[in-house]
C-alpha positions in Angstrom: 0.0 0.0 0.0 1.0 3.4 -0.6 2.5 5.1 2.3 -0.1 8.0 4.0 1.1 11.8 3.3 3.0 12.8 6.0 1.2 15.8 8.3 2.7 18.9 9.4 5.0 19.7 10.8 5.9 16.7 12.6 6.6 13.5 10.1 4.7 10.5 10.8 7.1 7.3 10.8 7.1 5.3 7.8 4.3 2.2 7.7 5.6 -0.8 8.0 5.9 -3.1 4.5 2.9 -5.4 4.2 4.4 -8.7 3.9 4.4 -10.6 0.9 2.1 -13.5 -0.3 3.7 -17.1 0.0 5.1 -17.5 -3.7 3.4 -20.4 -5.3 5.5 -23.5 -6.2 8.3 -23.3 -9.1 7.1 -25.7 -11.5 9.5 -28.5 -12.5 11.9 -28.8 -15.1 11.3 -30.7 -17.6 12.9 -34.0 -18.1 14.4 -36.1 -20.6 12.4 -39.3 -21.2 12.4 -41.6 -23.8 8.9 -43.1 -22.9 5.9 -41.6 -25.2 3.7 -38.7 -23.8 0.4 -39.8 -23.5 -1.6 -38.5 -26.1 -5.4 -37.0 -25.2 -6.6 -33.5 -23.5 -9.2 -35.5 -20.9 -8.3 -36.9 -17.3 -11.0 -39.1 -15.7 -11.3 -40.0 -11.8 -10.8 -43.4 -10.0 -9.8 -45.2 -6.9 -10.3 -48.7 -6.7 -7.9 -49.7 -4.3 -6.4 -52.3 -6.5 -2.2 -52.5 -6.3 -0.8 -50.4 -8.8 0.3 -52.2 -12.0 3.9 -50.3 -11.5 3.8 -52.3 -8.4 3.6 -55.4 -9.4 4.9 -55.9 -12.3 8.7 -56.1 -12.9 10.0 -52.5 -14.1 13.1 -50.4 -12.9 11.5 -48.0 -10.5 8.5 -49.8 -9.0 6.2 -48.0 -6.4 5.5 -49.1 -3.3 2.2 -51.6 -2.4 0.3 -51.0 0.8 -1.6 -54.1 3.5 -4.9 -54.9 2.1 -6.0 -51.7 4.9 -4.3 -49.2 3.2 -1.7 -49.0 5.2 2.2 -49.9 6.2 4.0 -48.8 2.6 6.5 -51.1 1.1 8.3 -52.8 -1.6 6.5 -55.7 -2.7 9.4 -57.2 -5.1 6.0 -58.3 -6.9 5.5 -61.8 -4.3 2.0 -59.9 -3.3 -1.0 -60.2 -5.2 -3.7 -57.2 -5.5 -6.9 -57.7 -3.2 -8.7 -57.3 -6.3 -6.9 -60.7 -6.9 -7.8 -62.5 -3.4 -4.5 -61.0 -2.1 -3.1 -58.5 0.1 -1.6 -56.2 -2.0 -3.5 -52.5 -2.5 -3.2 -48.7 -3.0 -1.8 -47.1 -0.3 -4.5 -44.4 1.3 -1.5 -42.3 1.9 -1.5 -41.5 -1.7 -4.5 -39.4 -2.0 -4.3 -36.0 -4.5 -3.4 -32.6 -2.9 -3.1 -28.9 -4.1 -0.8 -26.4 -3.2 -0.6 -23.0 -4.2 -2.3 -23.4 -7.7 -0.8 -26.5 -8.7 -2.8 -30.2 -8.2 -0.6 -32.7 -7.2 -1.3 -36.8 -7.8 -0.8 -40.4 -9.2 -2.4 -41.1 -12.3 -2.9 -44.1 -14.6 -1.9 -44.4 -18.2 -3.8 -46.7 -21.1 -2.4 -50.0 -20.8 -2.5 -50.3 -24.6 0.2 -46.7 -24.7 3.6 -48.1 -26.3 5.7 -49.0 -23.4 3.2 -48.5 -21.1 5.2 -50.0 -18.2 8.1 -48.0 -18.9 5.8 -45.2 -18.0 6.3 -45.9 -14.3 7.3 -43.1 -12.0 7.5 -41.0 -14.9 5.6 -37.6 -13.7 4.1 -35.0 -16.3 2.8 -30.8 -16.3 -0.1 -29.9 -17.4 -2.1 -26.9 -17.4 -6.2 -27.1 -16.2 -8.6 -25.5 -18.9 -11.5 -26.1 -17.4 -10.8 -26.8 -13.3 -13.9 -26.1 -11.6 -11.6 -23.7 -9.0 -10.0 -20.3 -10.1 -7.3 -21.1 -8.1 -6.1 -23.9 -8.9 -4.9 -24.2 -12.8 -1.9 -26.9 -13.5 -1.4 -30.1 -12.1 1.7 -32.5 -12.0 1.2 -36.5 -12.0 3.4 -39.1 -11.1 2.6 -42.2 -13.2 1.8 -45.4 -10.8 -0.6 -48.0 -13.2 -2.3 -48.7 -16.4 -5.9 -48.9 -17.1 -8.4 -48.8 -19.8 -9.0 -45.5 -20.7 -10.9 -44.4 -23.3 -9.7 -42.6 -26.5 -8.7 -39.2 -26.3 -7.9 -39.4 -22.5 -4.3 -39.4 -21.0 -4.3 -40.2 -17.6 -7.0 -41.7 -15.4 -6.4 -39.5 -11.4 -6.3 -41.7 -8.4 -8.7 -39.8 -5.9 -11.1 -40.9 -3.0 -14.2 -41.4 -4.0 -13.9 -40.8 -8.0 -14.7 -44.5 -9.0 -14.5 -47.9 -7.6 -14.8 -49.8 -10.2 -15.7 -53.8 -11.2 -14.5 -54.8 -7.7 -14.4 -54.7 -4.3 -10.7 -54.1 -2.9 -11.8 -51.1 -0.8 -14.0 -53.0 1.7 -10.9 -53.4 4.1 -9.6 -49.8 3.7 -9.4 -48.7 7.5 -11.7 -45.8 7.9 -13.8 -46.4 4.4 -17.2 -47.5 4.3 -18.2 -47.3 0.6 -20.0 -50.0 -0.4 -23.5 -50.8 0.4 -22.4 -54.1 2.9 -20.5 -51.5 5.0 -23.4 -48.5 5.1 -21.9 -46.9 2.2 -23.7 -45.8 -0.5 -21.6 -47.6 -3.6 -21.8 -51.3 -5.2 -19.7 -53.2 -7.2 -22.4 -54.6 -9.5 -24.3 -51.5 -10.4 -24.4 -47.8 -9.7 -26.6 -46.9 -7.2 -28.4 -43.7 -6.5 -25.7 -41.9 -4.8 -22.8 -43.7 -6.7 -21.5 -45.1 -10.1 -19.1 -47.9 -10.7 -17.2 -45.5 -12.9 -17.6 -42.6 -12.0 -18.1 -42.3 -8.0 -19.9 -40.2 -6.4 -22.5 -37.7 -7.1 -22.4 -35.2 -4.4 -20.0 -34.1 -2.0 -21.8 -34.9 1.3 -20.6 -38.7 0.7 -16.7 -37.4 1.1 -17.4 -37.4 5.2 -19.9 -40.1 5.3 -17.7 -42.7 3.3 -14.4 -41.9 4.9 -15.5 -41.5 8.3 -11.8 -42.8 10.0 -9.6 -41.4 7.3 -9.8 -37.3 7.3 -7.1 -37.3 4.2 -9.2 -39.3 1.9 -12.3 -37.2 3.4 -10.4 -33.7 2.2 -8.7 -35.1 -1.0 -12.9 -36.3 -1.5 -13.4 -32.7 -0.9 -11.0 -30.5 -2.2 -10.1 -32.4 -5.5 -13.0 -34.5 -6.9 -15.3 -31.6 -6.2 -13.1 -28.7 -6.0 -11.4 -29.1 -8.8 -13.1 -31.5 -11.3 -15.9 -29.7 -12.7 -19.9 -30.9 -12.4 -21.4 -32.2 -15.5 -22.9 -29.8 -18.2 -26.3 -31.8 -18.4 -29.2 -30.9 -20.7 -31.7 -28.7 -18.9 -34.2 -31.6 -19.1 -32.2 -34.1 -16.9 -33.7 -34.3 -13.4 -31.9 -33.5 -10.2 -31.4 -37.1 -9.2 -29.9 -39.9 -10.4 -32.3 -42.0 -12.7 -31.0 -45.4 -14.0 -33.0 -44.5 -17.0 -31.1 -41.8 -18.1 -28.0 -42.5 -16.7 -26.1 -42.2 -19.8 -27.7 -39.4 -20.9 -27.7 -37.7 -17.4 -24.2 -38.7 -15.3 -24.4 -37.3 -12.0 -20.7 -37.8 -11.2 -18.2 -35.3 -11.9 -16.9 -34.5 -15.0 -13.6 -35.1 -16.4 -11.0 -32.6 -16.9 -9.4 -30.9 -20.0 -5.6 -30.7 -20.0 -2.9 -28.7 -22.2 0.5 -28.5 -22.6 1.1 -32.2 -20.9 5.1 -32.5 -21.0 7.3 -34.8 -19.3 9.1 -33.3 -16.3 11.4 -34.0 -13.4 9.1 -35.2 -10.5 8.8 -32.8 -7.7 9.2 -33.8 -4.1 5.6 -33.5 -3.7 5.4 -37.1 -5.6 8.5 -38.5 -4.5 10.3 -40.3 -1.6 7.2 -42.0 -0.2 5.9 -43.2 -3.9 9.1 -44.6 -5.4 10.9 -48.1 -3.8 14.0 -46.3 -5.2 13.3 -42.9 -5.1 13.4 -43.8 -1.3 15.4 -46.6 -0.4 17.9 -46.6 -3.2 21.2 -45.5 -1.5 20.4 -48.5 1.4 22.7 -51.2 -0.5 19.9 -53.7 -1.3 19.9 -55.3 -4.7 16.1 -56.3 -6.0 17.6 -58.6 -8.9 19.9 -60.8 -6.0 17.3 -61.0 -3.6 13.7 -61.7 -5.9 15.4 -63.1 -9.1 14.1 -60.3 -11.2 16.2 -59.1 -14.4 16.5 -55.3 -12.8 19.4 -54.0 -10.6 20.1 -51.4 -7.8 16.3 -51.8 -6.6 17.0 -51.4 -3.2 15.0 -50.9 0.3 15.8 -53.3 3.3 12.4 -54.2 3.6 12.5 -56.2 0.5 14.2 -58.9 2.8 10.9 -59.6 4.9 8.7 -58.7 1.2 10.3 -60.9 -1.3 8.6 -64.3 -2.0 10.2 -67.3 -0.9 
């Protein structure tokens, strides 16, 4: 602010500077990668707490697995199979999407059928938000962590609480969740339901608390990214205010999906990394992955890959 005129004839002492606004974060550089950019200008929504693809499958960087409750990260060495499997193996709940400043930070899924999708792992990307449904909030970073079937013209599918569960039912022992109808929740893994679709999750916001009642990060990444940031659907006037199976197609009731621009490959910021990456985190601890699971990879390293690897 400009400083007041001074009265006479004694000066008044100069105002004290206002202080300046947190600067928001510098973006990363970009990085050299030999992997192909997804192609597509659409991100979609999901979390079906199924272990990540980059987990268990062999790959030089994979990410960490969680228990089948979400919890306790580590190296799997691939010996775990994914509770959508009948095994223990699933998404960490630690890994919900965040913002800060005006950048939206997450993990994201790539089309399985993408050239090299596998290569893809831990590779992280910028993009700018067209269409976000805040003002504040217009680029996003990813860190790549699975493969999936997305559609044509989209290039990454976001892992978020509450934006899709999916064919199956690997969140029923997430500790704090109660999605699905069996636990009070208001999602199913057969159909959508009037408060939730299989693809899609849910329809209004009010399920972020009541389906995440023992886990306040899932609740606020629920909250702050899969209806702050994802925009609601632009329905036809003529669609009704509730879900009707009827006109599901016609009338979606979940969020939208984003638009993206300017999707390059960069360095991964350490808002994606340490906690994410088996090597990112452990790699300087002396383990080799390739000695220890017989898998054709070196230098994968993290001591708990003693107690992890099959037998």
């Amino acid at each position: 602010p400009s400083p007041s005129p001074s009265p006479s004839p004694s000066p008044s002492p100069s105002p004290s500077p206002s202080p300046s606004p947190s600067p928001s974060p510098s973006p990363p550089p970009p990085a050299e990668t030999s992997v192909e950019t997804p192609a597509g200008s659409l991100v979609s929504h999901y979390w079906d707490c199924c272990q990540f693809a980059c987990s268990a499958s062999p790959n030089t960087n994979p990410v960490f697995t969680c228990d089948a409750d979400g919890s306790n990260p580590h190296a799997s060495c691939y010996g775990t199979l994914s509770t959508c499997e009948g095994g223990t193996g699933a998404a960490c709940t630690s890994y919900a999407p965040f913002v800060e400043g005006d950048t939206l930070y997450g993990l994201a899924a790539v089309s399985a059928g993408l050239s090299g999708a596998m290569d893809q792992c831990n590779q992280c990307y910028s993009m700018e938000l067209t269409n976000s449904n805040s003002a504040a909030v217009s680029k996003m970073v990813v860190m790549v962590t699975n493969t999936g079937d997305l559609k044509s013209g989209f290039a990454f599918d976001l892992l978020v609480p509450g934006g899709g569960f999916g064919e199956f039912t690997g969140c029923s022992q997430m500790a704090g969740w109660d999605v699905y109808s069996a636990e009070g929740g208001g999602c199913s893994a057969d159909s959508d339901t009037a408060s939730c679709a299989r693809y899609g999750g849910f329809y209004t916001s009010d399920l972020c608390a009541k389906a995440f009642p023992g886990d306040t990060t899932a609740s606020a990444a629920c909250h702050d990214v899969l209806f702050g940031v994802f925009p609601p659907q632009d329905l036809p006037a003529s669609c009704p205010g509730t879900y009707d199976p009827a006109r599901a197609a016609e009338c979606p009731m979940f969020r939208d999906n984003l638009e993206v621009a300017n999707v390059v490959p960069v360095e991964c910021p350490a808002q994606l990394t340490g906690a994410v990456s088996t090597c990112e985190a452990c790699g300087s601890s002396g383990f080799d992955c390739g000695a220890i699971c017989g898998e054709p990879y070196d230098q994968c390293s993290c001591g708990a890959l003693q107690d992890m690897c099959p037998q």
